[in-house]
N, C-alpha and C positions, 0 to 999 in steps of 0.2 A: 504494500500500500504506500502511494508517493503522499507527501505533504497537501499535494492538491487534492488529491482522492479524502485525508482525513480533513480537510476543512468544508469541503461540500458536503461531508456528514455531518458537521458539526450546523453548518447553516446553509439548510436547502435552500432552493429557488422558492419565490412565493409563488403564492397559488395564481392562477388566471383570475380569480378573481380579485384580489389584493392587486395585481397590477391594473386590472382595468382601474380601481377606484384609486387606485396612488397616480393616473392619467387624471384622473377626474380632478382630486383634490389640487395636482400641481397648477391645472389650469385655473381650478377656481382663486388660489391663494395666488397666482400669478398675475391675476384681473386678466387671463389670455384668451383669447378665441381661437379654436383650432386657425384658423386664416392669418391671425396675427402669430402666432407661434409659429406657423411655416414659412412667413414672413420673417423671423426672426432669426430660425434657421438658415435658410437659406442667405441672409446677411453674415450668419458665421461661416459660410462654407458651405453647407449643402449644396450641392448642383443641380439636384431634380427642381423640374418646375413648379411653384408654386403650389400650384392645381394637385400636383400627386400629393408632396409632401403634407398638403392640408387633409387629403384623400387619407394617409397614413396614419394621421393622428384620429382624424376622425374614427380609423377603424380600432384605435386602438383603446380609444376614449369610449368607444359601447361594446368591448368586449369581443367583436370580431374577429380578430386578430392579438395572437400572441404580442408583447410589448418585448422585444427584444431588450437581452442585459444592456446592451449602449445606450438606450432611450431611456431606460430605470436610472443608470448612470447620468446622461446627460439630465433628466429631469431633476434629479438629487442635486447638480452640479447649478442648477437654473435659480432653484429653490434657496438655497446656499448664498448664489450672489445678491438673489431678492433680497432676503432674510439681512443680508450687510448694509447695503444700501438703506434697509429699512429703518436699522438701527444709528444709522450715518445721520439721515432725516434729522431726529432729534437731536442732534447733536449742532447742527447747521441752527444758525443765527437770521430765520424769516424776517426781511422789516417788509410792512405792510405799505406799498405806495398808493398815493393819488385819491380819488372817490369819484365817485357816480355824479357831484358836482363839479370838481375839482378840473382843469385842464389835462393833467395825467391819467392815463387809464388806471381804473384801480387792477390792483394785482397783490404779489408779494415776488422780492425780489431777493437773491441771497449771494453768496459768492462760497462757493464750495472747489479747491484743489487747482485753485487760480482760472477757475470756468464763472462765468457769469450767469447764474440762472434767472429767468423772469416768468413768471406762471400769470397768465392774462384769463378771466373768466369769460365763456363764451355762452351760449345760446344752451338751454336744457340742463343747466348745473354744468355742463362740461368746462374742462381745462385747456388753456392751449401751454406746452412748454417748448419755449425757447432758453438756446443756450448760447453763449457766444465766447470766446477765448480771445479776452484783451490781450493786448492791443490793438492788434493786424483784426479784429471781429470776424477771424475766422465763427463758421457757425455752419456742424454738420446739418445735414436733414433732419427733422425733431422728428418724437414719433408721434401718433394719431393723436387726437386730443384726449384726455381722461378724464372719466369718470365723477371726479371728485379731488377735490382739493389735494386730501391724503396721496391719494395715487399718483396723481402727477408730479408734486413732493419726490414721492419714491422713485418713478421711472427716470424724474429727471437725472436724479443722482447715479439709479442702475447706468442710464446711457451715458453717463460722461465716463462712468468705467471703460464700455464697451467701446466708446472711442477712444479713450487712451492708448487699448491695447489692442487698436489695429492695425496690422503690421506696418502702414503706408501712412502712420499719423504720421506727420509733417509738422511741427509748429514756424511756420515763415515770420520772420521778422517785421 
């Protein structure tokens, strides 16, 4: 018996059904939609089209299909980054600008890891988050608007991660 053989005894695979609902849970805890997660993917690297990859979760979010260990893996790994980000949030210094009479739009503004965040409220409770990296106002593509205050909070912080550490960040003078 090799080392590997005694550790997959010690902790089997879970069941199909534990995977389907740990698909389920990561997307709820993640505010994700299958469409924006294969969206997201596909930003790290995935190559499949969109269309499949959303096809893919989809099947694996009701059970259709087995969740392969790398997807149990990368969702642990997604959850992980959320979950830091989340706790970053609190930590970051919101000042609240402008008002609803005021010239400024209102919002809240902060500065997180020398990125400039600014969260603008839009139509339906949604968020829009813009980021921008003084001085040059470099400023990648934001993601969709959110949900709620909280959320776009968290996602702004998640995505300034995810563009620090893409391979072709560039900071121009």
């Amino acid at each position: 018996m090799s080392d590997d053989d005694f550790v997959d005894e010690l902790d089997p695979p879970p069941s199909p059904e534990l995977m389907k609902d740990t698909v389920n849970a990561t997307l709820k805890e993640l505010g994700e939609t299958p469409h924006s997660l294969a969206v997201h993917f596909r930003k790290l690297g995935d190559y499949r089209p969109i269309a499949t990859i959303e096809r893919s979760i989809q099947r694996m979010a009701s059970g259709e299909t087995k969740v392969a260990g790398e997807m149990m893996a990368t969702f642990r790994l997604l959850l992980r980054n959320y979950r830091r980000a989340k706790e970053d949030v609190s930590n970051i210094d919101w000042t609240r600008v402008g008002s609803k009479t005021g010239p400024l739009t209102e919002g809240y503004y902060a500065s997180h890891r020398g990125w400039d965040i600014s969260l603008t409220p839009q139509t339906k409770g949604r968020w829009l988050v813009t980021i921008r990296l003084p001085p040059g106002g470099f400023s990648p593509s934001w993601p969709a608007w959110q949900e709620n205050l909280e959320a776009a909070k968290i996602k702004a912080v998640d995505y300034i991660d995810q563009v620090m550490n893409e391979p072709d960040f560039i900071i121009q003078p």
